[in-house]
C-alpha positions in Angstrom: -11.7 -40.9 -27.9 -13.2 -38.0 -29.1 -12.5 -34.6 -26.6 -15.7 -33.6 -24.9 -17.2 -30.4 -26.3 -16.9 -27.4 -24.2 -19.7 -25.5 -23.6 -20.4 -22.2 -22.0 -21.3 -23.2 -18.5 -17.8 -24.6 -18.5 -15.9 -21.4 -19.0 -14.6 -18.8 -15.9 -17.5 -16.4 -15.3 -17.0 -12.9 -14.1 -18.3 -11.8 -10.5 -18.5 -8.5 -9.6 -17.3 -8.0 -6.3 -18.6 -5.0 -3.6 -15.0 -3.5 -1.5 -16.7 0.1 -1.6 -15.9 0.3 2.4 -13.1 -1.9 2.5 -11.0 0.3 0.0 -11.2 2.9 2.3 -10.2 2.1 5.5 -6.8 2.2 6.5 -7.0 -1.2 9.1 -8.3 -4.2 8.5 -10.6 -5.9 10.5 -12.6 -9.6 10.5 -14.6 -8.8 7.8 -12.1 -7.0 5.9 -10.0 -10.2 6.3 -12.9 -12.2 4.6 -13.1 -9.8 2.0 -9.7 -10.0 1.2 -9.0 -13.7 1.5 -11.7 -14.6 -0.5 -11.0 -12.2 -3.0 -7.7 -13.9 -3.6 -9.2 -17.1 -3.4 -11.9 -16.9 -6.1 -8.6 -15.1 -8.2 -6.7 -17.9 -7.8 -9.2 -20.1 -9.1 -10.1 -18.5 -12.3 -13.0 -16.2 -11.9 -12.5 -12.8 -13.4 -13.0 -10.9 -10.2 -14.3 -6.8 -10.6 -13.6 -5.2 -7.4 -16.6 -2.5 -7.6 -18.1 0.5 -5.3 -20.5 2.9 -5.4 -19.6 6.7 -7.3 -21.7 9.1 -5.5 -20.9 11.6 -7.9 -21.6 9.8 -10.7 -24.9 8.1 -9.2 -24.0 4.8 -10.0 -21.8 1.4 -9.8 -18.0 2.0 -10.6 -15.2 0.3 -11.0 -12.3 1.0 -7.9 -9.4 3.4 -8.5 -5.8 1.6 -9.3 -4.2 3.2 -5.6 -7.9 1.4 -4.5 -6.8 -2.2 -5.5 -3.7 -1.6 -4.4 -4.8 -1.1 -0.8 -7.1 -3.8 -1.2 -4.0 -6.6 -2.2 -2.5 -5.8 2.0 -3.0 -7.6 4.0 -3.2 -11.0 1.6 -5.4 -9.6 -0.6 -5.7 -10.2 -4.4 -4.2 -8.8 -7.1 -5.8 -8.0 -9.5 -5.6 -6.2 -13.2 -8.8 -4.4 -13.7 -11.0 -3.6 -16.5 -10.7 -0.3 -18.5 -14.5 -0.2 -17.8 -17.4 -1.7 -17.2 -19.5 -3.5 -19.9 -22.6 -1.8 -21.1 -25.5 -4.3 -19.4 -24.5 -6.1 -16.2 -28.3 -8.4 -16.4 -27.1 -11.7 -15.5 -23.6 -11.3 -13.9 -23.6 -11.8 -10.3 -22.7 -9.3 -7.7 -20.9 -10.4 -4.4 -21.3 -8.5 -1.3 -18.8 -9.3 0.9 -18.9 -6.7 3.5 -21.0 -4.6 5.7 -22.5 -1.9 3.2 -22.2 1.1 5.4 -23.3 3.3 4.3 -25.6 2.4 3.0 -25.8 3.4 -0.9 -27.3 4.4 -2.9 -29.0 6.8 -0.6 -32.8 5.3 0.1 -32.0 2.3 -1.2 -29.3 -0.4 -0.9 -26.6 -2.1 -2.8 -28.7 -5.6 -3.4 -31.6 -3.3 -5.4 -29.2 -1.7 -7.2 -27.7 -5.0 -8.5 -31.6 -6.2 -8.9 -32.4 -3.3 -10.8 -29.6 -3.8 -13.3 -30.9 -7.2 -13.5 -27.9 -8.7 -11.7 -28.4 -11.7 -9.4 -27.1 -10.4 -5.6 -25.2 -12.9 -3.5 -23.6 -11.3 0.5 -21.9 -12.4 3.0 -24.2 -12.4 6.6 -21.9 -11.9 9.4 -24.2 -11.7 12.4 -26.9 -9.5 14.5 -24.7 -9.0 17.0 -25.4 -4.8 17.7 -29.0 -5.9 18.0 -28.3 -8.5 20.4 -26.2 -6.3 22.4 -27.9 -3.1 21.5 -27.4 -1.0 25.2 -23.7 -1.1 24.0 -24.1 0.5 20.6 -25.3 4.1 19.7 -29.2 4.0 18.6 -28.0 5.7 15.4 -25.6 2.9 14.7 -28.7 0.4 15.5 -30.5 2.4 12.8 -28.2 2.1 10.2 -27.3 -1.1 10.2 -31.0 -2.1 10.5 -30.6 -0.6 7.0 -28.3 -2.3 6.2 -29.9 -6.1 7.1 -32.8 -4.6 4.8 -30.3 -5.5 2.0 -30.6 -9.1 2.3 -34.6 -9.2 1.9 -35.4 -11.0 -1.2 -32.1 -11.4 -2.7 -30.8 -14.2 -4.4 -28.2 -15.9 -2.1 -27.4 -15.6 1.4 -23.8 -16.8 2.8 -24.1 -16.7 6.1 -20.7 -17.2 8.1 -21.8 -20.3 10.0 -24.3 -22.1 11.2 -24.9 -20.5 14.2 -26.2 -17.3 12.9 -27.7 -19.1 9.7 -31.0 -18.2 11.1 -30.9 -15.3 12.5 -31.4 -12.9 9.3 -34.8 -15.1 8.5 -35.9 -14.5 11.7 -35.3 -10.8 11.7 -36.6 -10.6 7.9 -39.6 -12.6 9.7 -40.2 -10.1 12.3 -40.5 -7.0 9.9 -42.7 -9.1 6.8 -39.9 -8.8 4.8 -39.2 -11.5 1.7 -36.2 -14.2 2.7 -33.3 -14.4 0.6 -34.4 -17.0 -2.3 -31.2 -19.3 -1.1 -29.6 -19.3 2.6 -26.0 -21.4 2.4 -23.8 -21.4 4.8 -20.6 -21.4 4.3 -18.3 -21.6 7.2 -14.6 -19.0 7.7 -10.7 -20.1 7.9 -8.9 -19.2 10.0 -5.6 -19.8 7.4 -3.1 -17.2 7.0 -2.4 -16.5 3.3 1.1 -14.9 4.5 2.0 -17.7 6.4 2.7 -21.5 6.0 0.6 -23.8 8.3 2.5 -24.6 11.9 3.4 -27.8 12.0 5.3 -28.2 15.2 3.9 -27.9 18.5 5.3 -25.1 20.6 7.3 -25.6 23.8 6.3 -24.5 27.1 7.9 -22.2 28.5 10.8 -22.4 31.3 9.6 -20.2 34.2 12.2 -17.8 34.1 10.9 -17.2 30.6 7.7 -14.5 30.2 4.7 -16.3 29.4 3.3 -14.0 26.3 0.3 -14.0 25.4 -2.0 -12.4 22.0 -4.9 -11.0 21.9 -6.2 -10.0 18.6 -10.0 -8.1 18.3 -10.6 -4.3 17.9 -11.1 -2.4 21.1 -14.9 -2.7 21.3 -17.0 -4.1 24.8 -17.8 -7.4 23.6 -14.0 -8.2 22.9 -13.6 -8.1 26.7 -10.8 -6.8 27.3 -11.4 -5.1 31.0 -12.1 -8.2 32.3 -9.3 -10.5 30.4 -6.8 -6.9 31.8 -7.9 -7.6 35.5 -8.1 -11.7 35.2 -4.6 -11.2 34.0 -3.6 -9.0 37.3 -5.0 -12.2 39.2 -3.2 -14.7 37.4 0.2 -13.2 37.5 -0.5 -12.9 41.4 -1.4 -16.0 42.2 1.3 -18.0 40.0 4.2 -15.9 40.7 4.6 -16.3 37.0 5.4 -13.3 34.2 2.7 -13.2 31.8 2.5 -10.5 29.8 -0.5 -10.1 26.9 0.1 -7.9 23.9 -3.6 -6.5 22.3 -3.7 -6.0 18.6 -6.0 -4.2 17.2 -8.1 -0.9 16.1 -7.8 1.4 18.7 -11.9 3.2 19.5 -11.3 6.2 21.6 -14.0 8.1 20.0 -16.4 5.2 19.8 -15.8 3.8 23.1 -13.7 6.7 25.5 -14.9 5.2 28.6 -14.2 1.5 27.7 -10.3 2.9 26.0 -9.7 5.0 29.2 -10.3 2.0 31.7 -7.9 -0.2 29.3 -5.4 2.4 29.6 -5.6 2.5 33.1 -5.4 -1.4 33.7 -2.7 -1.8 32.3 -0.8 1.1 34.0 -2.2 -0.6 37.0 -0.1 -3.9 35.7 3.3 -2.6 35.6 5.3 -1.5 32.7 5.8 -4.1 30.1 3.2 -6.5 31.3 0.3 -5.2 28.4 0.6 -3.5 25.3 -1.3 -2.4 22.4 -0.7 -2.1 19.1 -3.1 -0.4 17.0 -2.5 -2.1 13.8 0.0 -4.5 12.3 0.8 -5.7 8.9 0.8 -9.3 8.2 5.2 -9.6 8.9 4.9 -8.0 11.9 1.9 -10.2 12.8 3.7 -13.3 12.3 6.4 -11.8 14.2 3.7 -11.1 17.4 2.7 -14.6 16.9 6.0 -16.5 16.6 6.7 -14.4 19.9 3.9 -16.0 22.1 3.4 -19.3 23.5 -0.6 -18.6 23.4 -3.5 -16.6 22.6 -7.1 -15.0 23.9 -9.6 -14.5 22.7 -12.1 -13.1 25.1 -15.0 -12.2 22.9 -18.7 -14.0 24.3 -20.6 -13.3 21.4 -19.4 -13.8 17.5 -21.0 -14.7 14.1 -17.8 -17.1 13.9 -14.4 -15.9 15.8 -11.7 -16.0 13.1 -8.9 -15.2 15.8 -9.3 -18.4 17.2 -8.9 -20.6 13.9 -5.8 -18.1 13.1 -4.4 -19.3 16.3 -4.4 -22.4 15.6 -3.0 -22.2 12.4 0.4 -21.2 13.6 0.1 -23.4 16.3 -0.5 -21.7 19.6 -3.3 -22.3 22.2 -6.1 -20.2 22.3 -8.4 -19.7 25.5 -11.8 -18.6 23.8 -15.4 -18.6 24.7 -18.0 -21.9 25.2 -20.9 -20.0 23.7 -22.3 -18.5 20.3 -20.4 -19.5 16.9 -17.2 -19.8 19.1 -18.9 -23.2 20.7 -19.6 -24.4 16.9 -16.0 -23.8 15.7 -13.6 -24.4 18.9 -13.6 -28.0 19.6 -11.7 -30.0 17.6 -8.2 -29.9 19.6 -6.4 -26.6 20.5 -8.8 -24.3 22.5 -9.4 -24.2 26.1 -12.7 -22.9 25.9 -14.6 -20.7 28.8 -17.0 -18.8 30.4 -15.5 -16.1 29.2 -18.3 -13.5 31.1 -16.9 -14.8 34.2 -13.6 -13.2 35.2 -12.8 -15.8 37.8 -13.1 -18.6 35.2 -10.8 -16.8 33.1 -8.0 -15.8 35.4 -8.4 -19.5 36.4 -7.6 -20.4 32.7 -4.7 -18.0 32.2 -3.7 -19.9 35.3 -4.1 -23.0 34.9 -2.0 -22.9 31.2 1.1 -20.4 32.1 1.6 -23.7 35.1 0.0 -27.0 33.7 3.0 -28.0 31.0 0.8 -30.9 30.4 -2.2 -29.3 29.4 -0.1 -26.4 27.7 1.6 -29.3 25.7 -1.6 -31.1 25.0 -3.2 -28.1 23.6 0.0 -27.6 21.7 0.3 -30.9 19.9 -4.1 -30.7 19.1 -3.3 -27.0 17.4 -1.0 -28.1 14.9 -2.6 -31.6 14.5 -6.2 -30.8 14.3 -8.3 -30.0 10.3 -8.3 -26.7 9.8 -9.8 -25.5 6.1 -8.0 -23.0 4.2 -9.7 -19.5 2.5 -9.5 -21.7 -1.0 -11.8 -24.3 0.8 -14.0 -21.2 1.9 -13.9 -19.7 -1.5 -15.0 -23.4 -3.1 -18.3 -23.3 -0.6 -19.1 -20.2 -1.9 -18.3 -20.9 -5.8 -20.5 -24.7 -4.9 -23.8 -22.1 -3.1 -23.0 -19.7 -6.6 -23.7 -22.5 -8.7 -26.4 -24.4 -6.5 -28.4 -21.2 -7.1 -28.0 -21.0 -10.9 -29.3 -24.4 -11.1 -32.2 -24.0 -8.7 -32.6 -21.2 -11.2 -32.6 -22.9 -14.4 -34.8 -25.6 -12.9 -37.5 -22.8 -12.2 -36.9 -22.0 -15.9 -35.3 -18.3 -15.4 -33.6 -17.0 -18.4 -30.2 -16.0 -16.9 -26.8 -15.7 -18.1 -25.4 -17.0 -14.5 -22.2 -18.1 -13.1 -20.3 -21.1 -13.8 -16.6 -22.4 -12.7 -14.1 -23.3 -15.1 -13.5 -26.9 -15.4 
């Protein structure tokens, strides 16, 4: 039998791939984490991946510096060889945005024209409206910019929004200001899968109660992640069990953003005792495994998320995880592991904390559902985003656009 003929839509197509933010900064954060997983995802599956940013100097698109890629393979990101340059015409390639383009560039404009007006097609990531929903907590010139920034997804080609609960929210605020939609809305829903670190498979053991019950928290220090209220429902619960709990916080630190909110964490846990909460203002992904193999479960006390990636990564190494029963966190929680609550109400969470540092039952229940329970990894995440890629290009074919496109390799 004859071999079938392979034709161009067959071979690995390049994508050109927006980090211009994520290069820079020296912590890594939930969208940084997407940007980076997927990265190494769509490497691993063949596509020739450009990592690209904006050269202000220069007044155009530009390839990332080689100490650039570098930072962007932490933190189970891709490596990747790049390109001695970048070809003459980029008209047909496709340009990922996979992050938050502040700021926004080029200046009076966006990324998504730019790609348009190279004749690219533009494809982003939409995480959520969240500043706008919560907008007395964010400076109005924050609220300015990033209303900038959602400018960028009016009339481009493809929008990947990061689950369904948001899904409508960028047509309805597009909507609102008369602006075009985005020719193709897909969602395609996170993982929470640690590239670093195999998949836990056995439940974890409660713990004996002269052991310290530790708990993670992971979230940069803004409002929403809540951590005043999880600080004093903490103070409750170790009162009214008798128990030792102690909660480590991991993340960005936002003294500058945020002194009032940093000072009152500061002074909560003072309040707690030595050794009952710590932060750590960044970790690598060893000594993240490390704070995780250390704890028998997790918080995360956000109310309000475009997904909640802390609670998936929780249950991929196999600990509980006491999370919100609202926004995306109601879409991707149940399923087994999560002990979801009202997490605006800091009775109901000191209750929580509660009722797993002394219900072994419950505790070993929630155990045995974390490591048991479907959980997709970032090459299942970078698939739905290769499948939306390729659902557009036909869409676009159909309306008879002369494009040069994207396929997979077979």
């Amino acid at each position: 039998m004859a071999e079938p003929e392979t034709c161009e839509e067959d071979m690995t197509r390049r994508i050109f791939y927006w980090v211009g933010l994520t290069v820079t900064q020296p912590f890594n954060t939930g969208v940084q984490r997407v940007v980076r997983c997927l990265a190494a995802s769509l490497v691993k599956s063949g596509v020739d991946l450009i990592p690209v940013k904006w050269d202000p100097e220069a007044g155009r698109i530009a390839l990332i510096s080689r100490a650039e890629a570098d930072h962007l393979s932490n933190w189970d990101g891709p490596q990747i060889t790049m390109p001695a340059s970048l070809p003459a015409s980029l008209k047909g390639e496709w340009l990922l945005l996979p992050e938050i383009t502040l700021p926004v560039v080029p200046a009076g404009s966006n990324v998504a024209k730019l790609g348009a007006s190279l004749g690219m097609h533009v494809a982003a990531i939409f995480y959520d409206l969240i500043p706008l929903y919560e907008r007395e907590r964010y400076p109005a010139a924050t609220l300015v910019a990033l209303a900038e920034y959602w400018e960028t997804f009016a009339g481009i080609d493809l929008a990947l929004p990061i689950s369904e609960t948001v899904a409508p929210d960028i047509r309805r605020w597009l909507y609102d200001r008369n602006r075009a939609y985005p020719k193709l809305t897909v969602p395609c829903l996170l993982s929470g899968e640690s590239l670093s670190t195999e998949r836990e498979t056995h439940a974890a053991s409660f713990p004996s109660d002269d052991t310290p019950f530790r708990i993670v928290a992971v979230g940069s220090c803004e409002p929403r992640k809540n951590y005043p209220r999880i600080l004093r429902a903490l103070k409750s619960a170790r009162q009214s069990t008798g128990r030792d709990i102690r909660l480590t916080i991991i993340g960005r630190r936002m003294p500058v953003e945020y002194p009032g909110l940093h000072a009152e964490m500061e002074g909560l846990a003072s309040d707690l005792g030595a050794g009952v909460a710590s932060f750590v203002a960044g970790a690598d992904d060893q000594q993240m495994g490390a704070y995780f193999a250390n704890a028998h479960a997790t918080i995360f006390g956000s109310w309000i998320e475009g997904f909640g990636l802390p609670v998936l990564e929780s249950l991929w190494r196999g600990r509980p995880c006491l999370c919100h029963n609202g926004s995306a966190l109601a879409e991707i929680a149940p399923g087994g592991g999560a002990l979801m609550l009202d997490m605006l109400d800091e009775d109901e969470i000191a209750h929580g904390i509660e009722s797993l540092v002394t219900d072994a039952a419950l505790f070993d229940r929630l155990s045995a559902e974390a490591v048991s329970r479907p959980l997709s990894s970032w090459d299942d995440y970078g698939d739905d985003v290769l499948a939306a890629l390729e659902r557009f290009e036909l869409v676009d074919r159909m309306m008879g656009h002369d494009s040069i496109g994207y396929s997979r390799a077979s």
